[in-house]
N, C-alpha and C positions, 0 to 999 in steps of 0.2 A: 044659688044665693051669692052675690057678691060681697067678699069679704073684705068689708071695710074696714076691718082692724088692720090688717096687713099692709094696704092701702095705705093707710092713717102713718105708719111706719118710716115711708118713704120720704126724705127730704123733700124729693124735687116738687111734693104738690102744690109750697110755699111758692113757689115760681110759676103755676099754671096759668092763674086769673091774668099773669103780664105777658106769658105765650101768645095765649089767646086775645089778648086785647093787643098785640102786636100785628100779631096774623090779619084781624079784619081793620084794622087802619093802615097796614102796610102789603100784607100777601105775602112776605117773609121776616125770616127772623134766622137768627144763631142761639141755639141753645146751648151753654156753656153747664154742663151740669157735674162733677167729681164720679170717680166709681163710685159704687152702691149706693146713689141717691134715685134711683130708680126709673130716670129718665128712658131707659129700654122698653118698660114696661107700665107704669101708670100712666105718661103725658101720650099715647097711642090712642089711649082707651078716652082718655079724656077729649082729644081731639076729635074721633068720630063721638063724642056725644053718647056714649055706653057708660060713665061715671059721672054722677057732679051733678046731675040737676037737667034742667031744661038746657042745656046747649043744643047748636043745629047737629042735625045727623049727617054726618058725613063717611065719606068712602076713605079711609087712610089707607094709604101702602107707607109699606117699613123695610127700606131695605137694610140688609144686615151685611156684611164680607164674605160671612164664612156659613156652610149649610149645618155645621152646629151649632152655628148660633142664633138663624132658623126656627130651626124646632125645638131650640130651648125658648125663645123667649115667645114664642107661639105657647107652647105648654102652660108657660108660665100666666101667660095672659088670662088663656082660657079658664087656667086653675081659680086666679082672680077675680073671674067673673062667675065663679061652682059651672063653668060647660067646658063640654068636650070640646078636642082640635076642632076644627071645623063647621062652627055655630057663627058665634059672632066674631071670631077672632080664627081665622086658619092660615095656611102658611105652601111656599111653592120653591121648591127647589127642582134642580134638574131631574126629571126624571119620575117626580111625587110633587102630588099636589092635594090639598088637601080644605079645599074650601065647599060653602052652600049657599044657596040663594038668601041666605040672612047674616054671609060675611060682611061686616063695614071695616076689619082689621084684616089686613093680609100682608104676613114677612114673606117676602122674598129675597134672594140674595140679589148682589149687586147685579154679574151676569142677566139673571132672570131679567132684572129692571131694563137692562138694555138690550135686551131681545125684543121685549114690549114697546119698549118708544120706538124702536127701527119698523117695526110694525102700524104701530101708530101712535104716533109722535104727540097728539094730543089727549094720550090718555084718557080716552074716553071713561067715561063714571069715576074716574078718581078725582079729589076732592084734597088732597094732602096729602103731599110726599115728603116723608121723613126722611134723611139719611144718615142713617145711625153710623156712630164711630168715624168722622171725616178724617179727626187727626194719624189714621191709619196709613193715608195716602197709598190704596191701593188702585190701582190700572183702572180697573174698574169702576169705581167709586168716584175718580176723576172724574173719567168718563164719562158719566151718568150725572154728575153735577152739570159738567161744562152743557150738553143738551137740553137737562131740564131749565138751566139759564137760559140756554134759546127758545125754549118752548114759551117761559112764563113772557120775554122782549117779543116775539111773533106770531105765537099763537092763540096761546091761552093764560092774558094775565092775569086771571081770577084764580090760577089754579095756585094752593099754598104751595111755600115750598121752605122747610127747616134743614138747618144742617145742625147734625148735634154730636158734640164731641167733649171729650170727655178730661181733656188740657187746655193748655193758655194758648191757643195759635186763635181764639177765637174773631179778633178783627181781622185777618186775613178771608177769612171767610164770610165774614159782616160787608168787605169791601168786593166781593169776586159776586155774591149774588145778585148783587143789583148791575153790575161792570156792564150789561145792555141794553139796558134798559136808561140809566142813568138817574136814578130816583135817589141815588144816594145809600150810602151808606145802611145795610139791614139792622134794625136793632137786634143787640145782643143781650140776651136773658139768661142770668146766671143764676145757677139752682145753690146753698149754703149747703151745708153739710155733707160730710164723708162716710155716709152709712154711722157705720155706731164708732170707727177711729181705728187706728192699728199702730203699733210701737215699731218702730225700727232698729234692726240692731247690726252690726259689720260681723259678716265672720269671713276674715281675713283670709287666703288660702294660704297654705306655705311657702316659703320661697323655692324657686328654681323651677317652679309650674311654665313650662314652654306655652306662648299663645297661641290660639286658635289658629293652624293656617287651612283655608278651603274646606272641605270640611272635617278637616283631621282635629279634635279634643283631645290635648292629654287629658291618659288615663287616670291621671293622678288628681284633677281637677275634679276628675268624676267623683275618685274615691274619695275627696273633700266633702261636694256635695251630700254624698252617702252618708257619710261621718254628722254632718251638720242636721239633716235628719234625722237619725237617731238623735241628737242632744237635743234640739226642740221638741222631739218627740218624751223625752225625759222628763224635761224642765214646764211645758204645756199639756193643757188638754186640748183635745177636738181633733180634728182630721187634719192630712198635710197637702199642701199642693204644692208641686215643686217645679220648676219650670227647666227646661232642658230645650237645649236648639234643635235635637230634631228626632228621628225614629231610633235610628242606634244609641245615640246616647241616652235616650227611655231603658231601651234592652240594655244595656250594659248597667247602667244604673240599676234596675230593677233585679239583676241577680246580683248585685252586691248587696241589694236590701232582703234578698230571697229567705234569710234566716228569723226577719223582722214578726213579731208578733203584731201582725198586721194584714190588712186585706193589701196588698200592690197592683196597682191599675197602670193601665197606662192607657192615656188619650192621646187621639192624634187624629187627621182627617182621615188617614187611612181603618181609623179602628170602626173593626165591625159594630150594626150598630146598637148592636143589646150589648157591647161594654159600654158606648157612649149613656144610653139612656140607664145602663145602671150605674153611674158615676155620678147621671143628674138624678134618681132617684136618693142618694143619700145612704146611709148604712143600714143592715139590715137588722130583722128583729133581733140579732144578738148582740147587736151592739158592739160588735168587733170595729176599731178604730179600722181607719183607712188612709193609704196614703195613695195620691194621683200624680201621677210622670204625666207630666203634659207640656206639649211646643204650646207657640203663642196664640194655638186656637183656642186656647182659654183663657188668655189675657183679658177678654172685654164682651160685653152682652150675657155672660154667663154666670148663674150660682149655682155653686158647686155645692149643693148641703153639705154642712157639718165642718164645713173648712173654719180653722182657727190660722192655722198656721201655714205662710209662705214660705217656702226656699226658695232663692233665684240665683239659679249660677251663675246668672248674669251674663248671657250670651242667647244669640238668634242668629237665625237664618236670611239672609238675605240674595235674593236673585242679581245673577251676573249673566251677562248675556258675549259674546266674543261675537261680533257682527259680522265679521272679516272671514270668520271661518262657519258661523251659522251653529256656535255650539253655545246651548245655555247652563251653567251650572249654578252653586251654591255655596254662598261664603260665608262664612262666622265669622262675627261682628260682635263685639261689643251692644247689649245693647241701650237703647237710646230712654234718657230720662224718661220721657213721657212715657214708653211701654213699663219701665221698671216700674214708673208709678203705678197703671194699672193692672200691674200683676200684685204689688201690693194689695192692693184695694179690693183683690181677690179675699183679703183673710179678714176684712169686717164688715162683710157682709149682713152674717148675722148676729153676730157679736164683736165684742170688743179682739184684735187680731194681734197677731207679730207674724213682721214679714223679717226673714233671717236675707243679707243680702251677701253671696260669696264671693264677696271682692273687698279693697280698703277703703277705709271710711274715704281716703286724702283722694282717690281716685274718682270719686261722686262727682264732682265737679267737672273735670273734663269731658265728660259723654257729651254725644249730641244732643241738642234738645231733643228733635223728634227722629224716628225713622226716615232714614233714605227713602223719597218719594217714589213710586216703581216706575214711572212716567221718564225717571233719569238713568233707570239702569236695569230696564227689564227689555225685553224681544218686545218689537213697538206694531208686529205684522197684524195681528188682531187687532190694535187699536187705529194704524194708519185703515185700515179697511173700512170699519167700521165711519171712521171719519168720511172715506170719499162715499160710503154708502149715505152718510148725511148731507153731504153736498159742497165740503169744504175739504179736499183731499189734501193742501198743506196744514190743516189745522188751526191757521194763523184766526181765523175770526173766532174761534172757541175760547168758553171764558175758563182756564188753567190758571192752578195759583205758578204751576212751572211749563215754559216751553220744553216742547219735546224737542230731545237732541237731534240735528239736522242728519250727522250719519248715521243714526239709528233710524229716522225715517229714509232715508234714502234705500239703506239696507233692505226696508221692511216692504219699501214700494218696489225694489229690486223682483223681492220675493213673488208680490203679488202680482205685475206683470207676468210673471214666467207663469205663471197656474192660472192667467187671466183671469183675474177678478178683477183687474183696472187695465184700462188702455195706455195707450202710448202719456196722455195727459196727467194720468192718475187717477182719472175718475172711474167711478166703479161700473163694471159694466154686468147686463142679465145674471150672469152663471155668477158675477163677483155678491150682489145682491141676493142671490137663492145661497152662497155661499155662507154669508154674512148672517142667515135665518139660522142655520144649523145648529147654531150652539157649541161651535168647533172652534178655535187653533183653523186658521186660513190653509194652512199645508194639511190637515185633517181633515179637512173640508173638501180640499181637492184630491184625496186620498178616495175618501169614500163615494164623492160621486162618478170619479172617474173609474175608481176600482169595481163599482157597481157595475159597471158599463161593460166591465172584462173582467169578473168573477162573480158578479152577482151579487143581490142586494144585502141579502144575508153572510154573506162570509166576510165579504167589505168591511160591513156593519159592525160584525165581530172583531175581524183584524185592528179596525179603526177604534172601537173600544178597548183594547188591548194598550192602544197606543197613546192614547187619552189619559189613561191612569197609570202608569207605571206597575207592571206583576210584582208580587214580595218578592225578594230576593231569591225565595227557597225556589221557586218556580225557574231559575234556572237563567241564564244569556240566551237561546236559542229559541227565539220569540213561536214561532210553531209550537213546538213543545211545551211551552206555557199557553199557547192557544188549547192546548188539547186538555194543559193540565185545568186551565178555569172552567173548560166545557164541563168536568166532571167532578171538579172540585165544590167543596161545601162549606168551604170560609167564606167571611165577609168578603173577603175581595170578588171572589167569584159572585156573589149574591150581588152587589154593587155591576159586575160587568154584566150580568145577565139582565140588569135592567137598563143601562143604559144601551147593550145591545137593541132590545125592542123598542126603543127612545129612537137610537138611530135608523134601524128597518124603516119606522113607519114615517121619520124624517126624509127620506131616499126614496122611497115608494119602489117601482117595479122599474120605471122608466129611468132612471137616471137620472141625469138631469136636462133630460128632453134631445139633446146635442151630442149625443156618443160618447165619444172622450175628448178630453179635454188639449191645451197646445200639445200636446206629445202624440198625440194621434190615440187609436184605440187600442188599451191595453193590452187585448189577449182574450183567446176563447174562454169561455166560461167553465170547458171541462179540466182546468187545472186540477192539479193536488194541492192538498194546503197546503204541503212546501212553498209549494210558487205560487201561493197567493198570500201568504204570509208574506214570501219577497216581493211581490207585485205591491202589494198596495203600502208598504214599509216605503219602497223606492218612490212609487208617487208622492209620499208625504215628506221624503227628507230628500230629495233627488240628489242634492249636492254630497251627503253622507255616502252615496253609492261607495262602494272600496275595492281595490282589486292587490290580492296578493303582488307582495313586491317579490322580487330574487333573493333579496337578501330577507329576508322573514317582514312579519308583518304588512299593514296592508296603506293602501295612499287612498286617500277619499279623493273624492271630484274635486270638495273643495282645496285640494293640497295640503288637508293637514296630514299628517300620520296617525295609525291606529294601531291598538294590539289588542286580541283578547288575552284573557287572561290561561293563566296555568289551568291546564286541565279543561278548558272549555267544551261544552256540548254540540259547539259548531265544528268541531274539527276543524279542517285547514281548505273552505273550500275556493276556490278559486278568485269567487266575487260576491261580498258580503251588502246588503243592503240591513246601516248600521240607525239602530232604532233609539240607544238611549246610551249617550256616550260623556262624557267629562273631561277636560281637559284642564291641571293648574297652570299659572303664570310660569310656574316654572320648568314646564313640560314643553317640550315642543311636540308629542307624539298621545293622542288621545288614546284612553281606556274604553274599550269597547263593552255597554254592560247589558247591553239586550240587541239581538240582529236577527234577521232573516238569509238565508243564502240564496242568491238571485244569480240568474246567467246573466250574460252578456246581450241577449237581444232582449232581456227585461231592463237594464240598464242603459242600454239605447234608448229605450223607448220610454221611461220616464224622465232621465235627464237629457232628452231629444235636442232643450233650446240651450244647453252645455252642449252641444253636438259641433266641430269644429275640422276643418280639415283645410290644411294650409302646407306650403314649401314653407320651410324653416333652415336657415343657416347661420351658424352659431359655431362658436372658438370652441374646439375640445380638445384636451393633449396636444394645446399647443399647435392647433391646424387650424383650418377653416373645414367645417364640417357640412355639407348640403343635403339634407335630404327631404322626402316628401312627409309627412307627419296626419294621421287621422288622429284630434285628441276627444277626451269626454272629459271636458272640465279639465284636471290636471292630470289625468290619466291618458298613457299613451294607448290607443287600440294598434295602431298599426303602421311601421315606420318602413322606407324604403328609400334606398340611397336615391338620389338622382339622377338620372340620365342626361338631359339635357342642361347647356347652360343655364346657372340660377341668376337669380333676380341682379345685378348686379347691385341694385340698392342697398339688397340683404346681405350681400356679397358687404359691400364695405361697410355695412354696420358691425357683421364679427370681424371684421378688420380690426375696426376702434376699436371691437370689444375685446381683441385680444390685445391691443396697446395699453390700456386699461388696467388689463392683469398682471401683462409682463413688463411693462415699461416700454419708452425710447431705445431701451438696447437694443430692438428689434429690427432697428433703422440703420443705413451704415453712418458712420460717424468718422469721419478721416479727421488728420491732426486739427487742420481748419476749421473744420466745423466745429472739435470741440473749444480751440479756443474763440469761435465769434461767439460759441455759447456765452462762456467765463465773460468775454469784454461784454456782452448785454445786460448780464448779472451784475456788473459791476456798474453799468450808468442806470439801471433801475433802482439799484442801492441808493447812488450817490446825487441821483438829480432826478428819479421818479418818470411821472410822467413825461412824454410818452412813448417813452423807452420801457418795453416791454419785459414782464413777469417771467425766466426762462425758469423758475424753479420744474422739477418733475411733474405736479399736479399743474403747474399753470399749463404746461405744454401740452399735457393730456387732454385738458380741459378744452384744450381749443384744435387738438390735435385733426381735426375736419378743415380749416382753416389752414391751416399752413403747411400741410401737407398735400394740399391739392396743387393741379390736377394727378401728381403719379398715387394718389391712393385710390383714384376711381377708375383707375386701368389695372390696379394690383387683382390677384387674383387667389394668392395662398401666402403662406408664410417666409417662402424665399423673396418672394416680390418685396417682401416689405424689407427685406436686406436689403434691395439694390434702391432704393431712394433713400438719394442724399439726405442729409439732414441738414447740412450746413445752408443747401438750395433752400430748402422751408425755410429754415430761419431768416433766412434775408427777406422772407414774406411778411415778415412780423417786424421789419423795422417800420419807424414812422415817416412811410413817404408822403403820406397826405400832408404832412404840415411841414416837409422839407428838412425836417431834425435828420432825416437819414443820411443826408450827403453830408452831415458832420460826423459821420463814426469813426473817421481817421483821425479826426480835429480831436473829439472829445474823448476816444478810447483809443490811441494808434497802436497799431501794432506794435513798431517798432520805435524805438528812441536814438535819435543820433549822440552819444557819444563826444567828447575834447579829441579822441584820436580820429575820429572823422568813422567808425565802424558803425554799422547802423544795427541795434542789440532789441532782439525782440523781448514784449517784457510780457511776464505772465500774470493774467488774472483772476488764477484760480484757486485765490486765497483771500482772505479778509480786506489783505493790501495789496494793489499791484507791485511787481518785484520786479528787480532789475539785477541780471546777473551778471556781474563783466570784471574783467584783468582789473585791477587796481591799480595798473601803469596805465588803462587808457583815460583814466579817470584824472591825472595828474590837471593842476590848475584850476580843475570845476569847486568852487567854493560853495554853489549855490543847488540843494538837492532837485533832481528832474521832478517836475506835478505833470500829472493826468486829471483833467476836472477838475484843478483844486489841488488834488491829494498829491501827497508827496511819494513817492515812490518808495520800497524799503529796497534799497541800494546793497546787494550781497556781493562785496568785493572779494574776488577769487584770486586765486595764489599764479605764476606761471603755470601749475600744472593744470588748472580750473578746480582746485581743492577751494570751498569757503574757507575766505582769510578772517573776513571781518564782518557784520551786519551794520547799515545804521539807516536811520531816516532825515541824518544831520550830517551832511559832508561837511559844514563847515569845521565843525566838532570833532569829528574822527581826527582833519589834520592836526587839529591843536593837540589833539588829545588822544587820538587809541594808535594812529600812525607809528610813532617812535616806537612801542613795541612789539609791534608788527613786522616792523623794519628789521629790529633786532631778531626777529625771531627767524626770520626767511630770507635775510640778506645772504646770509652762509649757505643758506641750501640750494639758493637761484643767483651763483656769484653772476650770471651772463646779463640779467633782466637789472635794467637802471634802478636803483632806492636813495635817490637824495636826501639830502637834509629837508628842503624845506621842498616838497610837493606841489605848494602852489606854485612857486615859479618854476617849476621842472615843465618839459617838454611831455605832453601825452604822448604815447606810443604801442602799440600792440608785438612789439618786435625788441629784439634783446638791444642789450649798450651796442654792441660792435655794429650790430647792423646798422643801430640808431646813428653811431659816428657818420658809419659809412653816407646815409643818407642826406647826413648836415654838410 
């Protein structure tokens, strides 16, 4: 009996007659509906024509994010119509499926939905595709928008299609549904009402709470958290839901509340699933209060019976991806308006609510509107796939409300080339297409069909579910080991891997995938141990993670990053790790190893076969030229050997450069000449620019191929580069093209002639050119010597060549600094002439007597 009281409850049915009268004058629409107005769960039912009267009967699919959210609002549905899962209303997640020949409702998650259109694209018997929760913007869910837009512009325009979210982003998505069709803008239908309402309230956390970096939560934020539970738990009735970023911070949280007169739950995708379904059954006949830990997989689609009251620490988990190195982690985030909203919306459900929020009121404001899109900072290799398996391998004609980042495709088609599921083009080729069916992560796809191929379809199968889900922590770093321990374990986790194990077998079949193994050739005979097939099919799914102990401890992946396991590990220290589940912060340069397999060396060839590299390499080390022959894997050396024969001489003088580079031009010789035509070219670059050449150290390096040629393409080690000139190079870098060069004597001379006729080299390897000379050969010059203009700083020296006096104004000195000068060193050089007046004196470089003698 369908319960129309219940029904009756829900906001959104005030908005159904204008869904529906959208849908058949247009074929889409944007449903804008708040939490708990029940747009999850009545406008399904109403659409296939299962509520309400005479509407057409139709085939609705729903798809949902998340597979709790699945089989809750399946439950829910069916509850509302008094039938079981699996009547008119059933549900399909990976792995379980749960419909009958008289379903017209069926949730699936996102996933699932795009497995079915790669299959067939025109959805055969469906009738209305809902996609619940857009403003989530997950990978998926993109995904599955942007095709079903191409489906309804090319194939099947009859076929509905809603997008239904549960914040204000709603004319973005009004404007993206119709973007192929061109029909305009989708009407948007906005449901009123917020379930029954919820009060808001700040609680503050203390000062000096450190922010979230990666995934590290101070502890003390937690013990806030914990604290603010108990007071709502004080101050209200009903159950608590409290929202935490991720599994540990549940555990942590949950034995700080372990003293609580209270049932303590914790939800998560990982929780087995008789916690899940007794969280959405509600309390039990004793009426014991409840309080629920749960990440953001209970932010949306879900009631939670009995919930009054929200906590929100106000923080989530967000995917980060390091393209460069091929590792993905996890970062806390702040999070964003719209989720806060709907975790609120979690607590007036079924009554009037309060959401407690632990942060300050002044802070509300700055968050983002929505969640980071995953589309801009998730691993793009599953979705670039999936794209050239539809026909469009840059993505560029898909209707996205975000482009996908170019180096994140590039990285992800990187990927898929090397496991061949796309060609040299990008397009998806046979094996990329059967890959694409699997229901895998592209590198787990080529994990298992190729590992099938060289350990069998069963162990593959297993290892590759292993690798899909992540083991509990308690299961150990030594991925075997946790194979052995889910074989015979009796948690949820193991109940979850033993069914998607048999998902996977009967996905793989016996054959493979028709073609042996994959680019790497074929794995290995079938009668391995699971050691080595633990490592065998780990290495085919992350080939670049391959790692081989360094000398100095820890280990170097293909891809060059570094690795460590931890204290005490279960791996020991073996030689060469094929690394399964590793993390790296921004501010590491050396990744945390936290699940691996041990792999030899001919398993690691042979998975990262198209990292396989062998070359002569000559490169500056201590200071030499170093030559030898190099076999690498990725960034891992196998096998080095000096060289015998003359090297490349190309390679030869690129670690030439490369050690000018490091040590500078001092490695060149540099006689007195050289260095000052340096100084005099420093000085016209200064003073008149172009196209008198940049001699600073980086300009010279910079071009050091150039102006050191031809003796740098004859040099051969590190002496050689002593015996070329420098000075010789640098005359290669004056401007003979434009003829400026045959003025270096004009515009920077060497020397300056002097009133006594001595011709005085001046130096210019200081700010100002300088000019040092007797202060008797200077007599009668009134007017200071220029170079380009500039005036010379004139260092007038004593008879012994001691500095007498500076200036850059001879006239000025004689009026003015002369007489005491005079005075001062007349007595000490009675031989050397000091007149009165200087300008009329006789220059001369030679004492009075001699000066007589000469007159």
């Amino acid at each position: 009996m369908i319960r129309y009281d219940a029904l009756d409850r829900l906001p959104v049915r005030h908005a159904v007659p204008e869904l529906l009268g959208a849908l058949e004058e247009l074929g889409t629409a944007v449903l804008h509906a708040p939490p708990g107005t029940g747009k999850t769960t009545l406008v399904p039912l109403a659409l296939a024509g299962l509520i309400g009267g005479d509407g057409p009967v139709r085939r609705v699919l729903v798809a949902e994010p998340r597979r709790m959210a699945v089989r809750a609002a399946a439950r829910r549905m069916a509850w509302l119509l008094g039938e079981e899962v699996g009547t008119s209303v059933g549900f399909s997640v990976r792995g379980e499926r749960r419909t009958g020949p008289r379903t017209r409702v069926e949730v699936v998650t996102t996933g699932i939905l795009l497995q079915r259109l790669q299959r067939d694209p025109e959805l055969t018997g469906v009738d209305v595709v809902l996609l619940d929760e857009c403003h989530e913007r997950h990978l998926d869910a993109d995904t599955a928008m942007a095709f079903l837009v191409d489906v309804r512009a090319t194939l099947r325009p009859e076929l509905k299609l809603i997008a239904a979210s549960a914040t204000s982003d709603a004319e973005a998505w009004s404007e993206l549904l119709t973007v192929l069709d061109g029909t305009g803008p989708a009407p948007v239908v906005r449901a009123k009402g917020e379930g029954y309402g919820y009060a808001v309230r700040f609680a503050a956390p203390p000062a000096g709470i450190r922010p979230a970096h990666g995934t590290r939560v101070d502890p003390a934020l937690l013990r806030h958290v914990a604290a603010t539970v108990r007071q709502a738990m004080d101050a209200h009735d009903g159950d608590v839901l409290c929202f935490l970023p991720g599994t540990g911070e549940i555990a942590r949280t949950a034995g700080l509340l372990a003293d609580l007169d209270a049932e303590v739950l914790q939800l998560h995708g990982r929780a087995p699933a008789s916690v899940q379904d007794a969280v959405l059954r509600g309390s039990g006949p004793d009426g014991r209060r409840r309080v629920v830990l749960a990440t953001s997989v209970a932010e949306s689609s879900l009631t939670v019976p009995g919930v009054r009251i929200v906590v929100d620490s106000g923080l989530a988990r967000e995917p980060r991806m390091d393209h460069a190195r091929g590792l993905g982690s996890l970062a806390t985030v702040p999070v964003s308006i719209a989720a806060a909203t709907q975790r609120a919306g979690r607590s007036g459900r079924e009554a009037h609510g309060v959401v407690y929020r632990c942060w300050a009121e002044a802070e509300d404001g700055s968050r983002t509107r929505f969640p980071s899109p995953e589309i801009k900072i998730a691993d793009l290799t599953g979705f670039a796939l999936r794209a050239a398996c539809w026909g469009d391998p840059s993505a560029a004609g898909l209707a996205l409300l975000d482009t996908p980042p170019a180096g994140a495709m590039t990285a992800a088609r990187t990927v898929l080339e090397a496991v061949g599921a796309v060609d040299g083009d990008g397009r998806a080729t046979e094996r990329g297409v059967r890959m694409s069916g699997l229901g895998l992560h592209p590198r787990l796809a080529r994990a298992l069909l190729d590992g099938a191929a060289g350990a069998g379809p069963r162990r593959a199968a297993e290892v590759v579910a292993l690798l899909s889900e992540e083991p509990p922590r308690e299961y150990g770093d030594d991925l075997a080991a946790a194979w052995r321990e889910a074989r015979r374990g009796g948690d949820g986790y193991a109940a979850r891997w033993k069914a998607e194990v048999r998902r996977l077998e009967r996905a793989v079949g016996t054959g493979g995938d028709g073609t042996g193994a994959g680019p790497a050739g074929t794995a290995g005979p079938t009668g391995r141990g699971e050691d080595a097939v633990a490592g065998l099919v780990t290495a085919l799914a992350f080939p670049e993670r391959v790692a081989r102990a360094r000398e100095r401890g820890g280990y170097l992946m293909v891809s060059g990053t570094g690795a460590r396991l931890a204290e005490g590990s279960r791996l020991g220290t073996p030689e060469w790790l094929a690394v399964a589940v590793a993390d790296r912060t921004a501010q590491n340069a050396t990744a945390r190893v936290r699940l691996a397999a041990v792999v030899d060396e001919e398993t690691a060839r042979r998975a990262a076969g198209h990292l396989l590299r062998a070359a002569e390499e000559v490169h500056w080390e201590d200071g030499e030229v170093v030559a030898r022959s190099v076999e690498r894997l990725g960034a891992v050396e196998l096998t080095v050997r000096p060289l015998r024969a003359e090297a490349d001489p190309g390679l030869v003088r690129e670690a030439l450069l490369d050690g000018l580079r490091r040590e500078g031009t001092g490695l060149l010789r540099w006689s007195r000449d050289a260095g000052e035509l340096r100084h005099r070219l420093a000085f016209l670059h200064r003073e008149r620019g172009e196209p008198w050449p940049e001699v600073t150290e980086e300009a010279l390096l910079a071009r050091a191929g150039e102006w050191l040629e031809p003796e740098l393409s004859r040099a051969r080690r590190r002496a050689d580069l002593g015996r070329i000139d420098a000075g010789e190079g640098l005359r290669r870098l004056l401007p003979w093209a434009t003829g400026e060069a045959g003025r270096l004597d004009e515009l920077a001379p060497e020397r300056i002639e002097v009133p006594s006729g001595s011709r005085i080299r001046v130096d210019y390897g200081g700010e100002r050119p300088v000019l040092a000379v007797k202060l008797q050969e200077m007599f009668g010059l009134a007017e200071t010597p220029r170079v380009s203009g500039v005036p010379v700083l004139v260092h007038l020296l004593s008879p012994a060549g001691r500095p007498a006096a500076v200036t850059s104004d001879l006239a000025s000195f004689w009026r003015e600094g002369y007489r005491a000068v005079r005075a001062e060193l007349r007595g000490r050089y009675p031989k050397h002439p000091w007149p009165e007046d200087p300008s009329a004196a006789v220059p001369t470089r030679h004492t009075s007597a001699r000066l007589g003698r000469e007159r």
